[in-house]
Every structure is written in C-alpha cells, then in structure tokens.
C-alpha positions, 0 to 999 in steps of 0.5 A, spaced: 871 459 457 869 466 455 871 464 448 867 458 448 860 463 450 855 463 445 849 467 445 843 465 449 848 461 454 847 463 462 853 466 465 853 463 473 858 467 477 858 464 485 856 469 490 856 469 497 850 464 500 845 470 504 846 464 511 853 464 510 853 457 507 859 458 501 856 460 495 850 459 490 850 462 483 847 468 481 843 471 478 845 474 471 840 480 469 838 476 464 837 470 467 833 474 473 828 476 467 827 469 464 826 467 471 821 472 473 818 471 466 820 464 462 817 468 455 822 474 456 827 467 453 823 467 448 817 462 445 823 457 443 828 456 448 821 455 453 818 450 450 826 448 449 827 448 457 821 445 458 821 439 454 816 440 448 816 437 442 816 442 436 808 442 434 805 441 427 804 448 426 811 449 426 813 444 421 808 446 417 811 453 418 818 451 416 816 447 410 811 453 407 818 457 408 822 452 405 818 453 399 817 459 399 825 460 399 825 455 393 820 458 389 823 466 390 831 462 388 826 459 382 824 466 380 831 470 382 834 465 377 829 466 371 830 473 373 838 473 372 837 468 366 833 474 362 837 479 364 844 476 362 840 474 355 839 481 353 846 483 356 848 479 350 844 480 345 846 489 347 853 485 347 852 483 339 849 490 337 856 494 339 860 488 336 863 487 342 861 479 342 862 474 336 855 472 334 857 465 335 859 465 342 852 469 343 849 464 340 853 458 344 852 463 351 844 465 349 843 457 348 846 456 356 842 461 359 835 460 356 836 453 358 838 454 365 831 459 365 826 453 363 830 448 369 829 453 373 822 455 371 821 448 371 824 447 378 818 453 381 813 449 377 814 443 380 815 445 387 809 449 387 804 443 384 807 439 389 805 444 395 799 446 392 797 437 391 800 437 399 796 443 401 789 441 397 791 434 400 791 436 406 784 440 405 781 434 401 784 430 408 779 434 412 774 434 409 767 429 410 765 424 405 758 425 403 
C-alpha cells in the first residue's frame, strides 16, 4: 500500500476514539493544516474538493502558455538550424566535409529553419486573430 501513495494523497492511520468507541482516522500534520486552512492544499485541489469546474481564466492561462511553449520550440529550432548552418560551412573551411554533402546538410537544415519559422508564424497569427477577436468581441458597435 505504501508503494501505491503518490504525493498529494491523505495517509489515514486509526486511532483510538477519545469516548472509547473503536477507532476514528487521524489526522495527519498534513491533513490538520488543510482542515484548519482548506488553501494550505493549494488553489487546485480546494477547488478540486469542492467541486468547482475549472474557469475560463484558467483555460485561457493553459492555451496562452501552450502557445508560448510552442512559439519558444518555434524559435529554439530556428536558433539550432543557424547554429548547425555555420558549423557546416566552418566544417567546409577546414576541409573536414565534402562540399556536396554540405550542400545536401545546408539544403535540410535551411529548410527545416523556414517550416519552423513558419510554424511560430502561424501560431502567433492565429493567437493574435484569437486574442483580436476576442477584443473586437467585447467590444460595442456604434
């Protein structure tokens, strides 16, 4: 069973009943903070023990971090691609590397930059339309 416990579960150990009357669970130290403070557990699991959907702020939190997950990758891999590009071509300088190979690699590697430059281009239009829209959404026609 103890293998089993993952963090954030509540650990109940019997105890005696203070009247006498067999055993009730103890507290843990945990469990006694959380009772005495239910946002000692955290805003999650309160919302979580109460039964309180996740709001749109939230959601709207997780995408805009998707997103900046996506457009940091994005960016990460042009980054790499330029890197690999001038390695490369110092490769070629030292007569280390065939110049048609480095061709062929130069080729892959500036491709693989523009469709990941491309990717960041279209997630960022496509958050900026969402985040316009949502704007222009709210927004009174007169």
């Amino acid at each position: 069973m103890a293998g089993s416990l993952r963090p954030g579960h509540l650990v109940h150990i019997a105890r005696p009943h203070p009247e006498g009357r067999g055993t009730e669970p103890a507290l843990t130290g945990y469990e006694s903070r959380v009772a005495s403070d239910p946002s000692a557990a955290g805003p999650r699991s309160w919302a979580a023990a109460h039964n309180e959907p996740v709001t749109a702020v939230e959601n709207a939190l997780l995408v805009w971090l998707v997103i900046g997950i996506g457009i940091t990758a994005g960016v990460f891999i042009v980054a790499r691609a330029a890197i690999q590009i001038a390695e490369v071509g110092y490769r070629v300088l030292e007569k280390r590397l065939d110049p048609q190979v480095a061709t062929r690699q130069t080729i892959l590697l500036t491709l693989a930059m523009l469709l990941a430059g491309l990717a960041v281009a279209v997630i960022a239009a496509i958050s900026i339309a969402f985040f316009l829209g949502n704007l222009l959404q709210d927004a009174p026609l007169q």
